[in-house]
Phi, psi and omega in degrees: 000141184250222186345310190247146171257163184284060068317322179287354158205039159268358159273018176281348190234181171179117187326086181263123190259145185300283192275127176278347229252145178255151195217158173284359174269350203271327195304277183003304189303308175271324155339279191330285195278341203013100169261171192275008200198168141223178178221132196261139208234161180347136168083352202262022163276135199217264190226163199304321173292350174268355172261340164284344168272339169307303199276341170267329162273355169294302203301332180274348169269354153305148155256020151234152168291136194269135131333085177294172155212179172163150180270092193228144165223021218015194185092225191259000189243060196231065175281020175286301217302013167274339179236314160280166185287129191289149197279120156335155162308163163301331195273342175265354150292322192301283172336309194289335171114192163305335182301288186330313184301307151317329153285324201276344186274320177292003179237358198269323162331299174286340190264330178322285186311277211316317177271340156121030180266174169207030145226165171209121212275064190202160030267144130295128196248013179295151167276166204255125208259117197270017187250339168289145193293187201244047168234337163284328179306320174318339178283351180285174179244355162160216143236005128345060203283004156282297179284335160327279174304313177309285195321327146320310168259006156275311180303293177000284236282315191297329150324256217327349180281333176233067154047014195246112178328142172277146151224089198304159161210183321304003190004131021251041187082139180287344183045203165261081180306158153234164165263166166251171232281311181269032152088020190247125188313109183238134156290092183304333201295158186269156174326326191273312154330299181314295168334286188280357172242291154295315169289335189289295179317340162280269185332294223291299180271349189303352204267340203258011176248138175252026163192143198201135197237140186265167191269161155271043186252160175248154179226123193271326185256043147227337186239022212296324172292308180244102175299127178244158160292141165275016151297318195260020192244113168271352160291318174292306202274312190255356227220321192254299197296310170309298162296278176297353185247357205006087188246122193270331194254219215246135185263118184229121188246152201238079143343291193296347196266316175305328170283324193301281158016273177285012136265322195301300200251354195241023176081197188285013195239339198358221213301104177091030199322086178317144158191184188307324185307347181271351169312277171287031178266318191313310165304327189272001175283328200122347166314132163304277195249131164299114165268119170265155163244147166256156203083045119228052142079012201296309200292292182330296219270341152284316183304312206283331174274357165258344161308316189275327168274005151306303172309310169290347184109329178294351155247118181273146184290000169281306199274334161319274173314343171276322154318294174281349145290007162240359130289289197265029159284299156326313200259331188331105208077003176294170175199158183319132155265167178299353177064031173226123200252124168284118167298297174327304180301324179295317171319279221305298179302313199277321167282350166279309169313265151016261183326279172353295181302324190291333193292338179281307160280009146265018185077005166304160179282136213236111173306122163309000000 
């Protein structure tokens, strides 16, 4: 970094690391960049004390308490079941109504807290698309977008009992894409469709997310001429979520996995044709926070294209700042975990996980 140092808007981003293991270059990394976060990604749960101690030496290499993250919805999007009895799907909790559903968030909630995160980069609020395979549509909570929002708003609520942010997606729903002739994922629907559909489970709960994550997706009734994802749409991120919708808390877009993507398969300009710039093009659409991956220079080489697009004027340092005042607004009250594991409580919770799973496949009635 030249003119701006890379702390001063490395809380623009938050980290997803590969690898459990802490090293001293992960420290550097974080000294260095203070991001507002990391998200521990497929595979990096080995055990409970090694993830409470991972997550208690990241929160000390902060100079804030840090967004701790992990992705858990059960079903198949379950990385508690390295430690804990695997959680039922969302849609087969969905089917049992909200209560269930709320159970299933209070309990994905409590092994959260107990090991020391405090997001989850969840509930999905998409509808459920029978043309996707059918271990992802299972992550959905239906088709329904009435039942959709309830079920939505039970997890909410059941994280929140054990203090861990919610992060809702895909907004403004992924719907039934097709592709166009240049292979790019599009959502056909008119405004009013979206409205009475895909948007209603996003409408319902918005007030109760304190983060939302946008889809990668094109919107024709928004984006009809120059197909954009709608992480990188100032019409969907500023125009619909801000403006008609007035939604306040952190817009968060996750880019890289769409870029990794669109170099594998579609050459060098590939999908949208995307490069690191779309990191600040997203920001200046209105997107908060970057989701990134480290080791492969992935952070650096985003940080280093929104630096430049500062510099030039094509990212204004206004909306920069707006962007960081609402992280930490966000992040307000958070706090260090303690680096410390009840084992008993964890036990305790793992035979609750247990009981559950039996009430659920013998069809018993689930307590609010």
């Amino acid at each position: 970094m030249s003119a701006l140092h890379a702390s001063s808007i490395g809380p623009l981003l938050i980290v997803g690391l590969h690898d459990p293991r802490w090293s001293s270059r992960l420290e550097r990394m974080l000294c260095a960049l203070q991001p507002s976060g990391i998200l521990l990604l497929p595979g990096c749960l080995r055990t409970p004390g090694q993830t409470v101690e991972l997550l208690h030496k990241i929160a000390q290499a902060s100079n804030t308490p840090p967004f701790l993250a992990i992705t858990a919805e059960g079903g198949s999007v379950d990385p508690l079941k390295a430690l804990l009895p695997p959680l039922p799907a969302p849609r087969v909790l969905a089917r049992r109504g909200p209560v269930a559903v709320r159970r299933l968030g209070e309990l994905v909630g409590a092994a959260l807290e107990l090991l020391g995160f405090n997001l989850n980069f969840a509930p999905r609020l998409d509808l459920s698309d029978p043309e996707v395979k059918p271990a992802l549509d299972a992550q959905t909570f239906g088709g329904n977008p009435n039942h959709v929002a309830r079920c939505g708003r039970a997890f909410i609520e059941g994280l929140r009992r054990h203090k861990i942010l919610a992060c809702g997606k895909h907004f403004p729903g992924r719907g039934t894409p097709e592709h166009d002739e240049n292979g790019v994922p599009v959502v056909g629907k008119s405004m009013v469709e979206l409205w009475r559909e895909d948007l209603l489970p996003f409408r319902e709960p918005l007030p109760h997310l304190p983060l939302l994550k946008l889809s990668n997706v094109s919107y024709k009734a928004y984006d009809f001429d120059v197909p954009q994802p709608a992480a990188r749409s100032a019409k969907v991120v500023h125009d619909l979520l801000r403006i008609k919708l007035r939604y306040r808390g952190l817009a968060v877009a996750d880019l890289l996995e769409l870029l990794e993507e669109a170099s594998q398969h579609m050459g060098p300009k590939g999908i949208f044709g995307m490069s690191y710039e779309a990191f600040a093009d997203s920001i200046k659409a209105g997107c908060d926070l970057q989701v990134v991956k480290w080791g492969e220079r992935s952070a650096d080489a985003v940080l280093s294209k929104i630096e430049r697009a500062i510099e030039s004027g094509t990212l204004g340092q206004e909306r920069v700042a707006e962007a960081l005042r609402r992280i930490r607004t966000t992040k307000r009250g958070l706090k260090r975990p303690s680096g410390k594991l009840s084992a008993r409580r964890f036990e305790a919770l793992a035979r609750e996980v247990e009981e559950f799973n039996q009430l659920v496949e013998a069809g018993g009635g689930i307590d609010a």
